[in-house]
Structures are given as C-alpha cells and as structure tokens.
N, C-alpha and C positions, 0 to 999 in steps of 0.2 A: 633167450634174450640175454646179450652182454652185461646191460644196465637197467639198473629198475628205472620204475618212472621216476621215483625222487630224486636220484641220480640225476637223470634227465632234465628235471626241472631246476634244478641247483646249479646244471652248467649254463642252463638257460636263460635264470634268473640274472650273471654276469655280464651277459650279452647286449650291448644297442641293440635297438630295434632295430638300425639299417643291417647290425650284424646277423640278427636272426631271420631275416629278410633276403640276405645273400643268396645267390641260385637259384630264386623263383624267378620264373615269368611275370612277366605282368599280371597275367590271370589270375595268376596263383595268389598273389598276394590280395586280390581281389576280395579271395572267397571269404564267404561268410556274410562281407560286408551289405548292408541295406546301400539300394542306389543313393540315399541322400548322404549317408555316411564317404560314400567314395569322390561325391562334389566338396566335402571339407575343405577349403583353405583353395578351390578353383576361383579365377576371377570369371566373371559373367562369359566374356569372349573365349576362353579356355574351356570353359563349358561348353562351348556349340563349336568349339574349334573339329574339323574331320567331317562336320555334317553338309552333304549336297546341298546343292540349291532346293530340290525338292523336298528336304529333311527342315530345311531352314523355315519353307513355308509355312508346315505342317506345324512349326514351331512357334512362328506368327500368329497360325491361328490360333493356337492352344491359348497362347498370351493372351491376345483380343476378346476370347470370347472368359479367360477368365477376370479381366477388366470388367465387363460390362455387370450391370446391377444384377444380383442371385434371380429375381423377379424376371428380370427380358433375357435369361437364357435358353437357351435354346438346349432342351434332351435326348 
C-alpha cells in the first residue's frame, strides 16, 4: 500500500463532499444509507416521482390504512 490510512484520511478530510462523491454511481453513493436517510431534503412529489401507476396505488394504500385509527386497522 502506497499510503497509509492517515495519509488517506488527511487528503480526505480537504475534500467537498460533492469532491469525494466524484465517480460513484448513484448506488454507490447510496450505500450505507437507511431508506429514510436517502428521502433527506426530497419534496413529497420527488419521493413517488418514477413510481407506476400500480406502485402509486400500493402507495395510497399504505397511506389510508396508516390514517385510520391504531384500533380499526386492519393486520
């Protein structure tokens, strides 16, 4: 190995975060994150934005039935 980690971390530490983000994929930069971490800073519509009509349903319902009272849910 060329450079140690501290090495590593110290050119790292000078870097944006869009800098060190540079050449991943989308994915990539995904990883790690919890799905409610990668909705940060989405607006609601943004959030369902790519989802089919059948994705959207499926979406409605989840909504509706977490509306309704803890009591008349259904398991």
């Amino acid at each position: 190995e060329l450079m140690s980690k501290a090495s590593l971390e110290t050119r790292l530490r000078g870097l944006k975060p869009e800098e060190r983000l540079m050449g991943l994929n989308p994915e990539e930069r995904l990883i790690g994150l919890k799905p409610e971490e990668q909705l940060i800073g989405l607006k609601p519509e943004d959030r369902l934005m790519g989802l089919n009509p059948e994705q959207l349903e499926e979406m409605e319902a989840y909504i509706k039935q977490q509306k309704q009272p803890k009591n008349f849910r259904k398991v």
